[in-house]
Wavefront OBJ file of the C-alpha trace (Angstrom):
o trace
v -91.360 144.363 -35.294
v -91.714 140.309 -35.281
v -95.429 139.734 -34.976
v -95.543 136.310 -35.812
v -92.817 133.969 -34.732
v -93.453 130.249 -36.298
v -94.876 127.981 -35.518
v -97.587 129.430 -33.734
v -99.187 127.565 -30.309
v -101.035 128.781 -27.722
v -99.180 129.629 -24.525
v -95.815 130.400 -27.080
v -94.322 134.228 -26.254
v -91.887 136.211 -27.513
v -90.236 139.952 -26.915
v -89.385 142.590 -29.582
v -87.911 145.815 -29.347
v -88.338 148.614 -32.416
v -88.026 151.913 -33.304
v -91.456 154.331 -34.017
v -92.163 157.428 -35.965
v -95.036 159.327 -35.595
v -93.915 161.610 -38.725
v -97.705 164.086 -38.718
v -96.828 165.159 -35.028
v -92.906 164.656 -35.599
v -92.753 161.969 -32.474
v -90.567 159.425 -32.190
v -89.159 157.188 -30.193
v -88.854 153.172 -29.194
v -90.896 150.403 -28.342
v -90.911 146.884 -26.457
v -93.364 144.332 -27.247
v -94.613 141.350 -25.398
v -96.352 139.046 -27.433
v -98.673 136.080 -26.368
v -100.382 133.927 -28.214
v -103.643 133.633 -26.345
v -106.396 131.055 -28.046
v -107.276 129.663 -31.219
v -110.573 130.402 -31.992
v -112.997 131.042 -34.975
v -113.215 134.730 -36.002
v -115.862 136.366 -38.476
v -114.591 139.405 -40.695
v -116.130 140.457 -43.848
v -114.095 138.005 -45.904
v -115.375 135.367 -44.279
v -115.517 133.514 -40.832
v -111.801 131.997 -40.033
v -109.761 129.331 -37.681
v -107.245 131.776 -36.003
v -104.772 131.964 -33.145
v -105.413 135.060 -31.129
v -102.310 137.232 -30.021
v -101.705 139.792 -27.604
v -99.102 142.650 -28.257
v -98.853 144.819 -24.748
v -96.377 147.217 -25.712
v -94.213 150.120 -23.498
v -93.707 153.039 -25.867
v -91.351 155.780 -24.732
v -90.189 158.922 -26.795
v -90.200 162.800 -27.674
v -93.393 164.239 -28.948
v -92.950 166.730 -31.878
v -93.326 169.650 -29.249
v -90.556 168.021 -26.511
v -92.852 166.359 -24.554
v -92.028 162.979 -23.073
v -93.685 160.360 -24.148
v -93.805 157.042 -21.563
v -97.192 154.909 -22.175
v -98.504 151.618 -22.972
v -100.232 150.614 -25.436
v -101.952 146.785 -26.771
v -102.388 145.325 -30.154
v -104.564 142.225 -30.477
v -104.649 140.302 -33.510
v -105.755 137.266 -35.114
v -103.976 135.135 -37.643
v -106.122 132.577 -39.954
v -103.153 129.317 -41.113
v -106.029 129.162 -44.093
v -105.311 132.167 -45.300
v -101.490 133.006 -44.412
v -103.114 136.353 -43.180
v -103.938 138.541 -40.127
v -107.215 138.929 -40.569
v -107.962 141.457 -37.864
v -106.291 143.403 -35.342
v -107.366 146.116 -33.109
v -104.775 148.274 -31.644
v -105.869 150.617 -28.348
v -103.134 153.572 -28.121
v -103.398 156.090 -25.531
v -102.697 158.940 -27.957
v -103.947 157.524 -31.230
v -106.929 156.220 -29.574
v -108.481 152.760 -30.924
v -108.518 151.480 -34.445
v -109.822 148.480 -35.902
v -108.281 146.317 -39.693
v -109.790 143.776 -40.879
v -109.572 141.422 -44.311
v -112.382 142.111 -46.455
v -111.531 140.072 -49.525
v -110.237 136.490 -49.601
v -109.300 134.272 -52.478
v -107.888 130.838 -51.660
v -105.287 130.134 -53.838
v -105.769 127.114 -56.260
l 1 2 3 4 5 6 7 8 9 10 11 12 13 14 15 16 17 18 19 20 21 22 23 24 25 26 27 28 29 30 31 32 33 34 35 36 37 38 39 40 41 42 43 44 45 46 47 48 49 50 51 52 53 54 55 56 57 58 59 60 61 62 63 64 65 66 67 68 69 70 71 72 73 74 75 76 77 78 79 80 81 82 83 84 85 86 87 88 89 90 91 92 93 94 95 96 97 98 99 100 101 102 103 104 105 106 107 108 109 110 111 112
């Protein structure tokens, strides 16, 4: 998976293809990701508020389920990196089957 492809500006895109394995329902199956980097914009997680591009992941998953079932959906991961802190800070990734979930930093030490 290449979520980050440096250096980062906004308007850059890129294209990724991986493998997934869902290994609690036994799914599996591939993935291609579109990646765009959106904005660059200050974000506010409980670490502290951040400079950040913002990137979109709009993904086309396709698969076997662990019962045989085809699996053919899309799915979007948005996430911000902070330069200052060499870190994602947050993401929030929207999955049909998963449903939504939401990671962000909440501890930050700059390095000396």
């Amino acid at each position: 998976m290449k979520m980050l492809d440096f250096p980062l500006e906004v308007g850059k895109s890129w294209r990724y293809e991986s493998d997934w394995l869902f290994k609690p329902k036994g799914s599996k199956g591939t993935f291609v990701g579109n990646v765009t980097v959106v904005g660059y914009e200050r974000i506010k997680v409980p670490a502290g508020e951040f400079e950040a591009f913002k990137l979109v992941d709009k993904r086309v998953m396709r698969g076997i389920s662990g019962i045989g079932s085809v699996i053919d959906a899309e799915a979007s991961l948005t996430y911000w990196y902070a330069p200052a802190a060499n870190a994602i800070v947050k993401s929030i990734y929207l999955n049909p089957y998963l449903g939504p979930s939401t990671v962000e930093l909440v501890e930050y030490r700059p390095q000396r």
